[in-house]
TIFIBA-33579 format. One record per atom (N, C-alpha, C): residue in three letters; x, y, z; atom name; chain. Coordinates in Angstrom, 3 decimals. Example, Ala and Ser with C-alpha at 12.3 -4.5 7.8 and 13.67 -1.06 7.14 Angstrom:
["ALA", [13.190, -5.690, 7.800], "N", "A"];
["ALA", [12.300, -4.500, 7.800], "CA", "A"];
["ALA", [13.200, -3.300, 7.800], "C", "A"];
["SER", [12.850, -2.250, 7.080], "N", "A"];
["SER", [13.670, -1.060, 7.140], "CA", "A"];
["SER", [12.900, 0.030, 7.870], "C", "A"];
//
This chain:
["UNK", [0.841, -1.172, 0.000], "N", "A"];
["UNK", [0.000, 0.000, 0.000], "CA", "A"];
["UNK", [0.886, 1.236, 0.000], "C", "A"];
["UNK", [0.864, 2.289, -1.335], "N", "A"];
["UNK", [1.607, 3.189, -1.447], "CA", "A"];
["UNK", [0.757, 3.976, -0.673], "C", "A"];
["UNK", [-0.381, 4.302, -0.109], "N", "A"];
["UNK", [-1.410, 5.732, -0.088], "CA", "A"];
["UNK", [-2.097, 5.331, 0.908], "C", "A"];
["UNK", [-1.735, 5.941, 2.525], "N", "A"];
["UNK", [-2.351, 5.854, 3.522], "CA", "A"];
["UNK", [-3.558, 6.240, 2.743], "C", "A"];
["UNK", [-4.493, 6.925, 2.689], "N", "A"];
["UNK", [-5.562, 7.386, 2.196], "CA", "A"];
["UNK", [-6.632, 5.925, 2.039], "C", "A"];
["UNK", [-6.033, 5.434, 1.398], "N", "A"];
["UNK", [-6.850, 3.925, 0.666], "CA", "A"];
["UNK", [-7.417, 3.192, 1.982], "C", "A"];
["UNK", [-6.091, 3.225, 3.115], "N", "A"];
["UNK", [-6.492, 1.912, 4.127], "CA", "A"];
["UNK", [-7.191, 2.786, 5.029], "C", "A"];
["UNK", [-7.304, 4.357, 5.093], "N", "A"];
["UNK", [-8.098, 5.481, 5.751], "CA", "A"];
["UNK", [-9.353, 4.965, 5.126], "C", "A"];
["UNK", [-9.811, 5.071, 4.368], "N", "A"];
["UNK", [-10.975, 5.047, 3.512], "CA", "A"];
["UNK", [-11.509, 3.273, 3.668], "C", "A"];
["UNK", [-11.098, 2.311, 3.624], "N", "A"];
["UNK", [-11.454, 1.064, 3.662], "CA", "A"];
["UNK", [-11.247, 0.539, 5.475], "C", "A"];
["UNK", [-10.685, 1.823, 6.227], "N", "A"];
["UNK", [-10.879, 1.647, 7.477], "CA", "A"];
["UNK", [-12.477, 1.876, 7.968], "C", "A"];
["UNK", [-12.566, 3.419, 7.179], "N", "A"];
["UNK", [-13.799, 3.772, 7.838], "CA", "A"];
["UNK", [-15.009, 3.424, 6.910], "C", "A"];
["UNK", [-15.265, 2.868, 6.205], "N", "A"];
["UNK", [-16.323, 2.016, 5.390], "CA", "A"];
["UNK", [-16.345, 0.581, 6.292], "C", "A"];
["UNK", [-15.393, -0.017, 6.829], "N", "A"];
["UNK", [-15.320, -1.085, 7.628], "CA", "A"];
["UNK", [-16.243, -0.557, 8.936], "C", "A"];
["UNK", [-15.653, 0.178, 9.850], "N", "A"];
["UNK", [-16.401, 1.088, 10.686], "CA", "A"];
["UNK", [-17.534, 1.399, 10.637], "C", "A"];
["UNK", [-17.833, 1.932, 9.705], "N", "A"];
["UNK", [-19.355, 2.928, 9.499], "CA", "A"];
["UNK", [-20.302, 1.604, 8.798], "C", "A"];
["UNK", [-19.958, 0.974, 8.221], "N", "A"];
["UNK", [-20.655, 0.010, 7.798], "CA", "A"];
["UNK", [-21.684, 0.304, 6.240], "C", "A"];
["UNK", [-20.947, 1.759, 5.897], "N", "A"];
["UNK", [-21.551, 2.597, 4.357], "CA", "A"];
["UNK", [-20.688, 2.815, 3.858], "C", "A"];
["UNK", [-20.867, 3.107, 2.364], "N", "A"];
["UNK", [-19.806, 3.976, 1.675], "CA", "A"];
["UNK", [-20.131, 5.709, 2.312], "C", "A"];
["UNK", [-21.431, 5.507, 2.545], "N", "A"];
["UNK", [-22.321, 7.115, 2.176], "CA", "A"];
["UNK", [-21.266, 8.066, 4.138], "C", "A"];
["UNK", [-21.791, 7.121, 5.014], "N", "A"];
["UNK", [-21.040, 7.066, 6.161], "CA", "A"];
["UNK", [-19.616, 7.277, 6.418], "C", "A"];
["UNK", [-18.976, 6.393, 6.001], "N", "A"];
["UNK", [-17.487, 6.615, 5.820], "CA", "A"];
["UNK", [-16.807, 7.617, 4.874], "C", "A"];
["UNK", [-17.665, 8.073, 3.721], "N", "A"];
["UNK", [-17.074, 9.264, 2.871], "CA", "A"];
["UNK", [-17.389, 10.702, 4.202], "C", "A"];
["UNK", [-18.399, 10.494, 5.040], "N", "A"];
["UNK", [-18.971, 11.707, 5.986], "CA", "A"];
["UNK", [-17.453, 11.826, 6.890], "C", "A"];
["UNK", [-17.769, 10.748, 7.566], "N", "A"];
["UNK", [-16.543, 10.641, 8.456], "CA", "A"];
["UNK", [-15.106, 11.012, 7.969], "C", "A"];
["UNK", [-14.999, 10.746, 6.708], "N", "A"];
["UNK", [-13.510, 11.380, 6.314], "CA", "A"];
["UNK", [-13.837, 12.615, 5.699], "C", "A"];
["UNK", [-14.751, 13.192, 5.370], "N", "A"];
["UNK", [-15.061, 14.682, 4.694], "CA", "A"];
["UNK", [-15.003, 15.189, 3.687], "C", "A"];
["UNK", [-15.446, 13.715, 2.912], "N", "A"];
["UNK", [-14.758, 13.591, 1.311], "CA", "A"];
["UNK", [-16.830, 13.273, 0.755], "C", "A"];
["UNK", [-16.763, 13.805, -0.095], "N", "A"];
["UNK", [-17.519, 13.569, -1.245], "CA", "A"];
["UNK", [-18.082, 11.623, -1.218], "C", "A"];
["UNK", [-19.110, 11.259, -1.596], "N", "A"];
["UNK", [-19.659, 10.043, -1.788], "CA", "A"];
["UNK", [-19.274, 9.699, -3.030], "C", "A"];
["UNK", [-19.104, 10.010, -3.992], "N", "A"];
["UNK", [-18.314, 10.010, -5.027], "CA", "A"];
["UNK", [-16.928, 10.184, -4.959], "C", "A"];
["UNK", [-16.578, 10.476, -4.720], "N", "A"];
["UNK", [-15.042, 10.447, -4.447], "CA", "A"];
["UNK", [-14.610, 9.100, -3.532], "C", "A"];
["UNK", [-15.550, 8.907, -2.506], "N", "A"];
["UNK", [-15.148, 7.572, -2.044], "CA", "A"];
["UNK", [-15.747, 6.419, -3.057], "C", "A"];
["UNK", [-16.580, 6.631, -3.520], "N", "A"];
["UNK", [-17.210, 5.311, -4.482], "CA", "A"];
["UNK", [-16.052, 5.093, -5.624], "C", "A"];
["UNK", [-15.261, 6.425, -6.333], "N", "A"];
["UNK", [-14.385, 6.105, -7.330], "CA", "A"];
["UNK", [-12.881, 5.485, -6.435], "C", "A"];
["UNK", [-12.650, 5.777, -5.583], "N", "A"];
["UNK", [-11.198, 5.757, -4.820], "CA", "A"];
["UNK", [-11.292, 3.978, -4.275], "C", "A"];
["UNK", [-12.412, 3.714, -3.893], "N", "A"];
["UNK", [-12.708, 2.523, -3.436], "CA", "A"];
["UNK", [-12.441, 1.446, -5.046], "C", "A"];
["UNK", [-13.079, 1.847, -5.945], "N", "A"];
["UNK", [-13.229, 1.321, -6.967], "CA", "A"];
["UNK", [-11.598, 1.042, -7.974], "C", "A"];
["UNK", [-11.497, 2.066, -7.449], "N", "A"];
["UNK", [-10.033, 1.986, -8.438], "CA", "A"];
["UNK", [-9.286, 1.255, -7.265], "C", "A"];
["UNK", [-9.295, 1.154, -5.846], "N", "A"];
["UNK", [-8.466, 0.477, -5.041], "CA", "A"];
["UNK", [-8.676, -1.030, -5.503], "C", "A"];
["UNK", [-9.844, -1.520, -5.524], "N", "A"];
["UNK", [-10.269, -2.735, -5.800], "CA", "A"];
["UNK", [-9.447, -3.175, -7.485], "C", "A"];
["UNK", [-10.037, -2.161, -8.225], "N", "A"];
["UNK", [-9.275, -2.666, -9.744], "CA", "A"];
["UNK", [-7.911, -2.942, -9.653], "C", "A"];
["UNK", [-7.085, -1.992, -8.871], "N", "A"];
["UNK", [-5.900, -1.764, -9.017], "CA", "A"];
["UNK", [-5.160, -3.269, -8.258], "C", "A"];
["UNK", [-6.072, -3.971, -7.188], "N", "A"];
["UNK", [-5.528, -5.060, -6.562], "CA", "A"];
["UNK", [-6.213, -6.496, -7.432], "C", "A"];
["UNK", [-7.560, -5.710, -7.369], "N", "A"];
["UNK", [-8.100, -7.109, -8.585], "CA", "A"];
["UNK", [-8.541, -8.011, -7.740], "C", "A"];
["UNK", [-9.559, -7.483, -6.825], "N", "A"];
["UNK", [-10.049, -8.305, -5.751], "CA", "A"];
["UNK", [-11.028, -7.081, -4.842], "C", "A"];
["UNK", [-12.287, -7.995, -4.625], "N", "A"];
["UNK", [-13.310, -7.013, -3.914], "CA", "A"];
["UNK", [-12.838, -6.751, -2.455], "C", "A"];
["UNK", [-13.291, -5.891, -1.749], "N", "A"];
["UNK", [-13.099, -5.685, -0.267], "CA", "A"];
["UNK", [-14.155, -5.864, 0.188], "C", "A"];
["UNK", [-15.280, -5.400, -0.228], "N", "A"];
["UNK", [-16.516, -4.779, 0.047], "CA", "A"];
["UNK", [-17.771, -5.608, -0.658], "C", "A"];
["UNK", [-18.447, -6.024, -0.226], "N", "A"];
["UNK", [-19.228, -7.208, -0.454], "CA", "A"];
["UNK", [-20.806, -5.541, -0.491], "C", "A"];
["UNK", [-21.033, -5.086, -1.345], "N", "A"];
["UNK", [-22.560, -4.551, -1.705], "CA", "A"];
["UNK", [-23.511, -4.858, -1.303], "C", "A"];
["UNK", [-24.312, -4.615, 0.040], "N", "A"];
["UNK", [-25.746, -5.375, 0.100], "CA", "A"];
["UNK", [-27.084, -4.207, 0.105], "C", "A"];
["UNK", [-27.826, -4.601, 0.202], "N", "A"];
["UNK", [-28.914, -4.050, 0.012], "CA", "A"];
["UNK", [-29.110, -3.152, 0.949], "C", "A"];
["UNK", [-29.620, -1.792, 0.779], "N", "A"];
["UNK", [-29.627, -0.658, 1.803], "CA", "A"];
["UNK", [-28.686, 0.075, 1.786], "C", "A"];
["UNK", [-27.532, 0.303, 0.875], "N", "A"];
["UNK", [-26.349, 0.872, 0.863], "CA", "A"];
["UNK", [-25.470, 0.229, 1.903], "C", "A"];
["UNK", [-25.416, -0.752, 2.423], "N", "A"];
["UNK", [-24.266, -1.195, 3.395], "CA", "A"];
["UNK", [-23.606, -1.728, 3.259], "C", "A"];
["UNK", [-22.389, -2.053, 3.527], "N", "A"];
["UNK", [-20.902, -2.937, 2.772], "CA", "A"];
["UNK", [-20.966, -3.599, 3.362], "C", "A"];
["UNK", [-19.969, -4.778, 3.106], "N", "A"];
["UNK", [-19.512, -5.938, 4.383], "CA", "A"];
["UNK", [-18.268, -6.422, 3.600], "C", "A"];
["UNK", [-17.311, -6.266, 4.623], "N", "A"];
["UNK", [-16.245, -6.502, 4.423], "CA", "A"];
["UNK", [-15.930, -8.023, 3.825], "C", "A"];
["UNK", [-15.344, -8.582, 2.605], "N", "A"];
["UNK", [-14.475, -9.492, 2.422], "CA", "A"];
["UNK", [-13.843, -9.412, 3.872], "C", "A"];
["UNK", [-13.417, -10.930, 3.556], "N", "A"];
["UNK", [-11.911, -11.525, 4.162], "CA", "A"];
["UNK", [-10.647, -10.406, 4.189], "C", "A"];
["UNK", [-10.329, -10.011, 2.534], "N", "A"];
["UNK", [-9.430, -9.035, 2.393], "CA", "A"];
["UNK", [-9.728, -7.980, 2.441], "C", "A"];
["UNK", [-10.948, -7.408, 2.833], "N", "A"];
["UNK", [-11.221, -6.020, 3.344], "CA", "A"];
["UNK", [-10.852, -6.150, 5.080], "C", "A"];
["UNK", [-11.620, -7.438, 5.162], "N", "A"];
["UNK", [-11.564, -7.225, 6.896], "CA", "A"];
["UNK", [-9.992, -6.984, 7.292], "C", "A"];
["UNK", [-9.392, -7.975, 6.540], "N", "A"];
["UNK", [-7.483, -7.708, 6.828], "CA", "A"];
["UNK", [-7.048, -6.288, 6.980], "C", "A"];
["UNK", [-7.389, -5.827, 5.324], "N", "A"];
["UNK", [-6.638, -4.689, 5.499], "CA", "A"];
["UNK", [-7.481, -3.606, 6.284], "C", "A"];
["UNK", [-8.394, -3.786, 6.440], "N", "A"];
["UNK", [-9.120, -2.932, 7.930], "CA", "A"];
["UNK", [-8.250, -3.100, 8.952], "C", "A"];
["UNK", [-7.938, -4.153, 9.488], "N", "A"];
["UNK", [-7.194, -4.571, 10.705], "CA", "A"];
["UNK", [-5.825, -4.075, 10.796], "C", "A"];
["UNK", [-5.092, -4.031, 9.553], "N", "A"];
["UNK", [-3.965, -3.596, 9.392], "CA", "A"];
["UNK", [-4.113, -1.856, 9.261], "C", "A"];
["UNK", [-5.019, -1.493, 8.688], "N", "A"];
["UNK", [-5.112, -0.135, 8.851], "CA", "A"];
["UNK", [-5.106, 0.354, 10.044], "C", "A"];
["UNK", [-6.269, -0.184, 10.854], "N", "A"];
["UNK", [-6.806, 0.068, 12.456], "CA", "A"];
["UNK", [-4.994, -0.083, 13.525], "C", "A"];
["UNK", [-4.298, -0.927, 12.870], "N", "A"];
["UNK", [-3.256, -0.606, 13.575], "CA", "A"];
["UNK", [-1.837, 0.451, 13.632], "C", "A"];
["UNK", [-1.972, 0.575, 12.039], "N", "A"];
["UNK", [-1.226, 1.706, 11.784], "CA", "A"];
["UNK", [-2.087, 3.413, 12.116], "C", "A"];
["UNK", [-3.215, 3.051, 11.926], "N", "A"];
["UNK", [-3.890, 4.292, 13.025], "CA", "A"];
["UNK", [-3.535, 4.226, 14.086], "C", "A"];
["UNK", [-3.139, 3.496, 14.860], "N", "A"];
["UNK", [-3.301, 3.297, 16.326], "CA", "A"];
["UNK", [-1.747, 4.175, 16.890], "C", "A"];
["UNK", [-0.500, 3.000, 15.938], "N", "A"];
["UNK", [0.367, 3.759, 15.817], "CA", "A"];
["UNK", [1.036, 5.175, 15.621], "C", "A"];
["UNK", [0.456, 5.445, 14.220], "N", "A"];
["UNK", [0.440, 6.876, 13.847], "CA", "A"];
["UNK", [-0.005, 7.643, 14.838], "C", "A"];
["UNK", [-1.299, 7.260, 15.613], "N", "A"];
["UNK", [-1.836, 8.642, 17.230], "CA", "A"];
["UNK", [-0.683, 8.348, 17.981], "C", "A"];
["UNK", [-0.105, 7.032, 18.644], "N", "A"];
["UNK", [0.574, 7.150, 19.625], "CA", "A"];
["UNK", [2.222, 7.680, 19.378], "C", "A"];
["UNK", [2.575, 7.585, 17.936], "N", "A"];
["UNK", [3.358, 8.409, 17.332], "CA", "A"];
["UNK", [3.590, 9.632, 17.918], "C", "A"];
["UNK", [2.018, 10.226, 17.410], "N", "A"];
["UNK", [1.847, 11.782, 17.531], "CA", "A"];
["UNK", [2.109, 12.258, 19.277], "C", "A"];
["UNK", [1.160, 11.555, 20.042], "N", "A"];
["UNK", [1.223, 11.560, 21.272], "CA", "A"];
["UNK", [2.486, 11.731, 21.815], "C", "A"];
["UNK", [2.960, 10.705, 21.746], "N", "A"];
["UNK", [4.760, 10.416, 22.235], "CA", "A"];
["UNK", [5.476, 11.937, 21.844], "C", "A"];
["UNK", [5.514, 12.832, 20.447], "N", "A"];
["UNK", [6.154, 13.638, 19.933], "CA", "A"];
["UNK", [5.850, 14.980, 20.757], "C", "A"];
["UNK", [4.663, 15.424, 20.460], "N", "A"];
["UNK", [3.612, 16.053, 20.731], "CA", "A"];
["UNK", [4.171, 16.167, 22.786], "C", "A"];
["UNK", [4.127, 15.111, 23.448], "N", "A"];
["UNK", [4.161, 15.251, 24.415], "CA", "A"];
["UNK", [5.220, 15.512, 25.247], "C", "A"];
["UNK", [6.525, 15.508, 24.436], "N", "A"];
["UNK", [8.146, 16.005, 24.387], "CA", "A"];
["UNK", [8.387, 17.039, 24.681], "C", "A"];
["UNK", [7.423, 17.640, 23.916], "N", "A"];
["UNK", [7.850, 19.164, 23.515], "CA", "A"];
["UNK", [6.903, 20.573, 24.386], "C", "A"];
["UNK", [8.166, 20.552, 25.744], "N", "A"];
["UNK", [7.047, 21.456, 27.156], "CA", "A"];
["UNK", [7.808, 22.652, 26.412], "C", "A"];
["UNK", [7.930, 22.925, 25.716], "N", "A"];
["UNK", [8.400, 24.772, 25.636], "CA", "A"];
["UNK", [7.024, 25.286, 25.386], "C", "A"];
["UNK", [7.326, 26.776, 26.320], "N", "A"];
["UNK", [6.357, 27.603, 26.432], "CA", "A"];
["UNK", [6.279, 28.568, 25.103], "C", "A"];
["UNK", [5.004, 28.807, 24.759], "N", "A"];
["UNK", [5.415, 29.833, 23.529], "CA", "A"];
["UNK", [4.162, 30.863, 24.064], "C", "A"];
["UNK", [3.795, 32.084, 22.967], "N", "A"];
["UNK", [2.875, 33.156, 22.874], "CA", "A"];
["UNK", [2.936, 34.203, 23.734], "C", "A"];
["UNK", [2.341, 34.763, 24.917], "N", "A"];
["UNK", [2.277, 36.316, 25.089], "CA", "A"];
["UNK", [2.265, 36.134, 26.398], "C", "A"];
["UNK", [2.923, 36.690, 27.597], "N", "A"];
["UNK", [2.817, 36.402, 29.038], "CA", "A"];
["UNK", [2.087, 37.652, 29.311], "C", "A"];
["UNK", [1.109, 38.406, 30.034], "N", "A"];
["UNK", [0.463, 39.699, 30.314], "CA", "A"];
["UNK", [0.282, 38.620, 31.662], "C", "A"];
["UNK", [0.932, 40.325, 32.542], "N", "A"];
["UNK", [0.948, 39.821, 34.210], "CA", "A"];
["UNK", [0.842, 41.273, 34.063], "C", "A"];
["UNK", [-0.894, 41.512, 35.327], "N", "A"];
["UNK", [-1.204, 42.839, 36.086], "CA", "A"];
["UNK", [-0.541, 42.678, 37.253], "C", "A"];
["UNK", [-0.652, 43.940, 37.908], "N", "A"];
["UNK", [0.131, 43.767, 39.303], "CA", "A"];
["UNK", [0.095, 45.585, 39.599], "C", "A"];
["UNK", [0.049, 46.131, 40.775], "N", "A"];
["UNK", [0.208, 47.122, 41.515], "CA", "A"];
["UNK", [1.761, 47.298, 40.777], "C", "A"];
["UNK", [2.009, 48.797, 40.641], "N", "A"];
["UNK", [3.382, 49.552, 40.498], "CA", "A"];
["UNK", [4.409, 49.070, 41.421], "C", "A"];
["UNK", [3.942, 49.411, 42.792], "N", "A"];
["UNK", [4.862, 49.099, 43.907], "CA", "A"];
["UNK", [5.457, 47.333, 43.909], "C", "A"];
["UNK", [4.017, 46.835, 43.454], "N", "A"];
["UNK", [4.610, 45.232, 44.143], "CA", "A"];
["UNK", [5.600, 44.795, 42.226], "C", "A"];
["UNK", [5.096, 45.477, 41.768], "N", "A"];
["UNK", [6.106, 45.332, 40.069], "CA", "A"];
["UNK", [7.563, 45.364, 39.884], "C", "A"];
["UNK", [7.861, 46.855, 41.091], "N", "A"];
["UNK", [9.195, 47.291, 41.036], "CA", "A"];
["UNK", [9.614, 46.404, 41.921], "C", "A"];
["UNK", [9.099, 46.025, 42.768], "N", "A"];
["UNK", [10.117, 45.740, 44.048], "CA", "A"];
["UNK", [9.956, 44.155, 44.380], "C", "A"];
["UNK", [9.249, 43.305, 43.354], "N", "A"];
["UNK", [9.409, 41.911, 43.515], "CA", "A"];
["UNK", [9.100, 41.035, 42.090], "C", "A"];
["UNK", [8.617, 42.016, 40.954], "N", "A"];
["UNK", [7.951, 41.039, 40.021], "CA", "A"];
["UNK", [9.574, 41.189, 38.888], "C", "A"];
["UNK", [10.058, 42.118, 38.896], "N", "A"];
["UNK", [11.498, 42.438, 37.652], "CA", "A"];
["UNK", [12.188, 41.207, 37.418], "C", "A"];
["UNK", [12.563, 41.170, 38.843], "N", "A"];
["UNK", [13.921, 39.574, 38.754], "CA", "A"];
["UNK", [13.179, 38.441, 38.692], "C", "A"];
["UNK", [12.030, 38.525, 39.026], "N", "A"];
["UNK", [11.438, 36.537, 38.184], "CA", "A"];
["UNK", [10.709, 36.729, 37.338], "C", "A"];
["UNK", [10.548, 38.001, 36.465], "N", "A"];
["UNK", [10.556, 38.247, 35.044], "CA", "A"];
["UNK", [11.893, 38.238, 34.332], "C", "A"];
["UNK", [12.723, 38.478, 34.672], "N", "A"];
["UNK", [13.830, 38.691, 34.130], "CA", "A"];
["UNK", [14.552, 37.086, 33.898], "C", "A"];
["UNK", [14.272, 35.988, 35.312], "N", "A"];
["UNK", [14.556, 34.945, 34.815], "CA", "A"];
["UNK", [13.482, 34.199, 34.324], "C", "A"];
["UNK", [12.072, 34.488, 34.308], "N", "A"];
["UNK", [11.735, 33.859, 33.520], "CA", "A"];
["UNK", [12.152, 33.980, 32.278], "C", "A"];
["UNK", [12.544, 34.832, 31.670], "N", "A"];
["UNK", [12.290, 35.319, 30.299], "CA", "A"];
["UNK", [13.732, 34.909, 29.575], "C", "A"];
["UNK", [14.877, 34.585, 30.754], "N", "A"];
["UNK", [16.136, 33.664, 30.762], "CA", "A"];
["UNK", [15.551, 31.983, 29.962], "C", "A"];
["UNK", [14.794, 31.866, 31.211], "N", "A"];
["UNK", [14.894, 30.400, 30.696], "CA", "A"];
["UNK", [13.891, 29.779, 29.783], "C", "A"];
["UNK", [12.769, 30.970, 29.386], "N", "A"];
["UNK", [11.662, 30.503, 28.359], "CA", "A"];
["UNK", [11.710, 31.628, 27.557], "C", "A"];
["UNK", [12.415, 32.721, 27.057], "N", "A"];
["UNK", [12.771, 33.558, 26.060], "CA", "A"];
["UNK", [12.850, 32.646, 24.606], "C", "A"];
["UNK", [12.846, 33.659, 23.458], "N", "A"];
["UNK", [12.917, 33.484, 22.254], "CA", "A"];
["UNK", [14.424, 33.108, 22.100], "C", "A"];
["UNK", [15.552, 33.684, 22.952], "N", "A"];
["UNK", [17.216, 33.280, 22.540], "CA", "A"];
["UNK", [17.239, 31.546, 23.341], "C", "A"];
["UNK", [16.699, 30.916, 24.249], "N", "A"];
["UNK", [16.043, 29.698, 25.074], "CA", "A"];
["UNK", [15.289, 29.021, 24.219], "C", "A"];
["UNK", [14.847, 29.273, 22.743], "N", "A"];
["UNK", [14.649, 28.279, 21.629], "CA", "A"];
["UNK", [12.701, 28.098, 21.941], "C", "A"];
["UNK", [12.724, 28.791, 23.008], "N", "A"];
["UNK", [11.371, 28.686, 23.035], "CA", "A"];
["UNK", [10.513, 30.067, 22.597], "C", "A"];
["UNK", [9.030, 30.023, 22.689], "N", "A"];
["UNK", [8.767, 31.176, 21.670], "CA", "A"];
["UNK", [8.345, 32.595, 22.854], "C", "A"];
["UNK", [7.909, 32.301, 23.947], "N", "A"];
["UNK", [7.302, 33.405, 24.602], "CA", "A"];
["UNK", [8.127, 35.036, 24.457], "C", "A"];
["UNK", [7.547, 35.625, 24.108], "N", "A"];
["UNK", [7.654, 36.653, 23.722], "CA", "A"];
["UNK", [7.352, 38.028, 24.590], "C", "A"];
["UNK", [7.618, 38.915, 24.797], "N", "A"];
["UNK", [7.279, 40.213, 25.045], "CA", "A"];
["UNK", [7.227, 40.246, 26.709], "C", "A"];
["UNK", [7.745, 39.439, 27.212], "N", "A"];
["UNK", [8.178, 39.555, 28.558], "CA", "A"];
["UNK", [8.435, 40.620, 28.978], "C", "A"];
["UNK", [9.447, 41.109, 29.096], "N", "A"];
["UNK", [9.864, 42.884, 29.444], "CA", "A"];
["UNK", [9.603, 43.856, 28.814], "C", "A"];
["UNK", [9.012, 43.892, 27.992], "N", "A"];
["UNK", [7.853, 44.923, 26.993], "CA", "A"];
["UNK", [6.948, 45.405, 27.360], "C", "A"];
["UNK", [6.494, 43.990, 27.794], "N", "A"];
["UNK", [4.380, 43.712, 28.088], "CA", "A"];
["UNK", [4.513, 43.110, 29.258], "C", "A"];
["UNK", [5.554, 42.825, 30.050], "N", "A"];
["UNK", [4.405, 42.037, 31.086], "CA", "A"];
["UNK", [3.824, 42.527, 32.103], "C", "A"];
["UNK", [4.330, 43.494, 32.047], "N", "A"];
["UNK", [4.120, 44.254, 33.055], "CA", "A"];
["UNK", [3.637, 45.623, 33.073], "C", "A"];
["UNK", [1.890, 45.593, 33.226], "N", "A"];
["UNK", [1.208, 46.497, 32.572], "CA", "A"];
["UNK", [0.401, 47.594, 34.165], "C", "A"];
["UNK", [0.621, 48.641, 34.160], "N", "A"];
["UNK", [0.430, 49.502, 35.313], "CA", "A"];
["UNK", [-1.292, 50.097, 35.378], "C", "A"];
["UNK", [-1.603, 49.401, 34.273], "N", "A"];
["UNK", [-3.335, 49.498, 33.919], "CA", "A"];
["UNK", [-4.140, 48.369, 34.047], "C", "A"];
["UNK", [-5.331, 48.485, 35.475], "N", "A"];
["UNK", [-5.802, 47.548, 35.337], "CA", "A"];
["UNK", [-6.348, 46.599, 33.773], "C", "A"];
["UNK", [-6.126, 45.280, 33.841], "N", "A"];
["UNK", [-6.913, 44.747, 32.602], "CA", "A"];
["UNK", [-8.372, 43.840, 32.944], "C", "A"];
["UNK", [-9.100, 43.728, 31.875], "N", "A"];
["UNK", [-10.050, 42.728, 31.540], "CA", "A"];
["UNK", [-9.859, 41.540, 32.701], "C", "A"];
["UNK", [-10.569, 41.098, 33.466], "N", "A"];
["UNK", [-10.520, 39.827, 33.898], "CA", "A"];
["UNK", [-9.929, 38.629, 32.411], "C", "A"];
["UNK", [-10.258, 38.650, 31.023], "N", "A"];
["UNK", [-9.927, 37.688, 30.492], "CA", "A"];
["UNK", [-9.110, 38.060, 29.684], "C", "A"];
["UNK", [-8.474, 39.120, 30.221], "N", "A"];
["UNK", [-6.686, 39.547, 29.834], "CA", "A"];
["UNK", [-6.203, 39.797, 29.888], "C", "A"];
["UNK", [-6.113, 38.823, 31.518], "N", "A"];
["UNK", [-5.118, 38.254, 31.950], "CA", "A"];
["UNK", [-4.448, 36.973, 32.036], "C", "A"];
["UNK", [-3.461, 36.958, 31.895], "N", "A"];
["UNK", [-2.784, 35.398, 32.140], "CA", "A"];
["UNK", [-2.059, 34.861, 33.610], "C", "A"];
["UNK", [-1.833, 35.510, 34.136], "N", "A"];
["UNK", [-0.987, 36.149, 35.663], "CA", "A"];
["UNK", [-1.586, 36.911, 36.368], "C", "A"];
["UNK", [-3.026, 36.722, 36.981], "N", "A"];
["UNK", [-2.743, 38.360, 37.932], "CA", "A"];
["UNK", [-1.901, 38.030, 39.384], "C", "A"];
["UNK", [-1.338, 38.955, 39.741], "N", "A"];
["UNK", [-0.519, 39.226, 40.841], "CA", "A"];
["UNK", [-1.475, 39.736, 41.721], "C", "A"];
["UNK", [-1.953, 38.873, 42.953], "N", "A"];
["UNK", [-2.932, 40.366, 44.297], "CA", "A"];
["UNK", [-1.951, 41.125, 44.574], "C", "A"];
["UNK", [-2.586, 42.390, 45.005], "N", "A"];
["UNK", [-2.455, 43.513, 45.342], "CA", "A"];
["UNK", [-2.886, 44.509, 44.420], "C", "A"];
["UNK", [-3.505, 44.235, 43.157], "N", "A"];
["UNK", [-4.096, 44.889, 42.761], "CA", "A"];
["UNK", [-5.455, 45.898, 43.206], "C", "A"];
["UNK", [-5.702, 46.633, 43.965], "N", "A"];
["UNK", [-7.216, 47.070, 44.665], "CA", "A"];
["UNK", [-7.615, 48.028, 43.641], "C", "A"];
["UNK", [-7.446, 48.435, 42.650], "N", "A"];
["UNK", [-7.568, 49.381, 41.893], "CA", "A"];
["UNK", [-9.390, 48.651, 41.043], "C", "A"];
["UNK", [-10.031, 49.686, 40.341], "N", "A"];
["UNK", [-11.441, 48.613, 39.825], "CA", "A"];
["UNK", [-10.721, 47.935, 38.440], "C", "A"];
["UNK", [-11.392, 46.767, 38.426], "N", "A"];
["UNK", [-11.057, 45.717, 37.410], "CA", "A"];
["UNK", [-12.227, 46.531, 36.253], "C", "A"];
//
């Protein structure tokens, strides 16, 4: 099988138990799965899909296989993703921390300053605008914020 696509498509016709179903589920056209199915079959020269009455398939022997074999390289491919996906703790996007003037100067600088050490843009990670923005002397929005600091008494 050159074309994940094929054992995608003869996965979820196995599944759904339709062509009409399984073209939904992948987001493809009913036609497009009726020709892709069709040319899969010509191209091997052997049915998968047994036609019954009501629009519903039933898997051959060699549909059910390569269902099974599909269903596992799906399985793979997520836990692939998972495993990769779950590697990778760098912080990225916009830090906005409110906070009182007084409590800004005199305690928030130096664990901004190392935060922005060890999760900065030169730290390979993306967070951005740390000593720019984070530190804003105007109350904000309850939902923009990411950090509030108490001691704020000022009105939200």
């Amino acid at each position: 099988m050159d074309d994940w696509n094929e054992l995608r498509l003869v996965l979820a016709i196995q599944r759904a138990g339709s062509l009409t179903a399984a073209a939904k589920a992948l987001t493809i056209d009913h036609s497009t799965a009726f020709r892709r199915l069709n040319a899969l079959e010509a191209r091997l020269d052997l049915r998968l899909f047994e036609r019954l009455p009501g629009g519903l398939y039933q898997a051959t022997a060699a549909g059910e296989r390569m269902a099974v074999a599909a269903e596992r390289m799906e399985d793979e491919a997520l836990a692939l993703d998972r495993d990769i996906t779950g590697r990778d703790h760098r912080l990225s996007g916009r830090l906005r921390v409110t906070s009182s003037e007084t409590l800004a100067y005199s305690r928030l600088t130096q664990h901004l300053a190392g935060f922005r050490q060890a999760h900065g843009p030169d730290r390979g990670a993306g967070v951005r605008g740390c000593a720019e923005t984070a530190v804003i002397f105007a109350p904000l929005r309850p939902a923009a914020r990411d950090c509030p600091v108490p001691g704020w008494h000022g009105p939200v």
